[in-house]
C-alpha positions in Angstrom: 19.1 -0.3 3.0 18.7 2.9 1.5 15.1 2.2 -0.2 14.1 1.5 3.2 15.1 4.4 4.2 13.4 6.5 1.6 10.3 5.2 2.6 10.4 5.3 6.2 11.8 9.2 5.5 8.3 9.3 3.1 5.8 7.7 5.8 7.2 10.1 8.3 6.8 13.1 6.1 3.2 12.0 5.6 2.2 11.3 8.8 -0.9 12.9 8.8 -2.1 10.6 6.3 -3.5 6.9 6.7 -0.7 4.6 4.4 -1.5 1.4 3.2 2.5 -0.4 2.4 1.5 -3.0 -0.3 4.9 -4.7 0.0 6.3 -7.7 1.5 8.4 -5.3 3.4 5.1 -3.9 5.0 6.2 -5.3 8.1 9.7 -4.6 8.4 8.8 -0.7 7.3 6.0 -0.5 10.2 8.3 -2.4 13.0 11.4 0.0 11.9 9.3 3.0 12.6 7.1 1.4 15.7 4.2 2.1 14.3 1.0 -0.8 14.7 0.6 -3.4 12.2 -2.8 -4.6 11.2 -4.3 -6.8 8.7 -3.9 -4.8 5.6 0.2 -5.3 6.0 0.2 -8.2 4.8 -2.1 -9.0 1.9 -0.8 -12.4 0.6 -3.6 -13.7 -1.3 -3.3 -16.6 1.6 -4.2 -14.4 4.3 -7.1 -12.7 2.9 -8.5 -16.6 1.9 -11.6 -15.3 0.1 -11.9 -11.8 2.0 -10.3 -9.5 -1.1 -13.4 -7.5 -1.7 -13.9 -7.7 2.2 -10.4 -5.7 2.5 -11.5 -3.7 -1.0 -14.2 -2.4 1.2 -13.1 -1.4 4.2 -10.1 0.4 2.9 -12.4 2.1 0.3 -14.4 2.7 3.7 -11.2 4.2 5.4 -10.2 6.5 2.8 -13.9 8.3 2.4 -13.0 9.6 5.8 -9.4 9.9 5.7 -6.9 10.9 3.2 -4.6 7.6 2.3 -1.4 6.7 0.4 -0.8 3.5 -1.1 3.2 2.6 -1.6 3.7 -0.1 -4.1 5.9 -2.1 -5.8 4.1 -3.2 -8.8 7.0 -6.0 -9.8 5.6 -7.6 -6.8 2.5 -8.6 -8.0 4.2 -10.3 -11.3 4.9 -12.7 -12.4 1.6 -14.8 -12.5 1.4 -16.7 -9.5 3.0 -14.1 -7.1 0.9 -14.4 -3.5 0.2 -10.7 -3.4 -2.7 -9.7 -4.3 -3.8 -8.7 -7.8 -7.4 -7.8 -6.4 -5.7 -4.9 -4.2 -3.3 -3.8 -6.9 -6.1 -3.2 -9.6 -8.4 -1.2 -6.9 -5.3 1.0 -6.2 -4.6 1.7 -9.9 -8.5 2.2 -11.1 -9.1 4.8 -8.0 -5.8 6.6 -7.3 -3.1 8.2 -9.5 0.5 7.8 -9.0 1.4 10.7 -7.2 5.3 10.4 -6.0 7.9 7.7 -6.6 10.0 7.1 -3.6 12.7 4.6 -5.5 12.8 3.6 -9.2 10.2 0.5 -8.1 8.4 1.8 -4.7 5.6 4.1 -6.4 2.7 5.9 -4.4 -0.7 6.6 -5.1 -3.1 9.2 -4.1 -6.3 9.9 -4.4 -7.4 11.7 -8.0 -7.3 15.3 -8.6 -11.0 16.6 -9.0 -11.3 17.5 -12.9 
């Protein structure tokens, strides 16, 4: 799949860079490219339980110290009642600016320019 691609291609350009994949696809991405999974790959609202702010907090925690990327696919999180996680979206979008889009959907965010 050439979106795939594009991303995997992005992640390893980026590499010195923590990247958080937002995506039902988190998985297949971070397999593709052997890289480790971990608990923020997969942020169905199911697997946090009650933990959002938890995972809110340690990524905010994570990128004081290193310099992150968030890809997303923001039709994921629609319509109401999708499982991934609105919580996550919103702390994305309220402290980083979209800074690259990989495909027409798969966007990515950085941290905001210093004014």
């Amino acid at each position: 799949d050439k979106s795939l691609e594009k991303i995997e291609n992005h992640i390893k350009d980026n590499s010195d860079k923590r990247i958080f994949i937002f995506s039902y696809l988190a998985y297949t991405i971070k397999l593709d490219l052997d890289e480790t999974l971990d608990k923020y790959d997969l942020i169905n609202k199911g697997n946090m339980g009650s933990n959002e702010n938890k995972y809110i907090e340690e990524i905010d925690n994570i990128c004081k110290n290193e310099d992150c990327l968030f890809i997303m696919d923001l039709n994921e999180f629609e319509p109401k009642g999708a499982q991934t996680s609105t919580l996550l979206r919103d702390y994305v979008l309220e402290n980083y600016e979209l800074c690259d889009s990989i495909t027409s959907v798969d966007k990515v965010y950085c941290k905001k320019q210093e004014q």
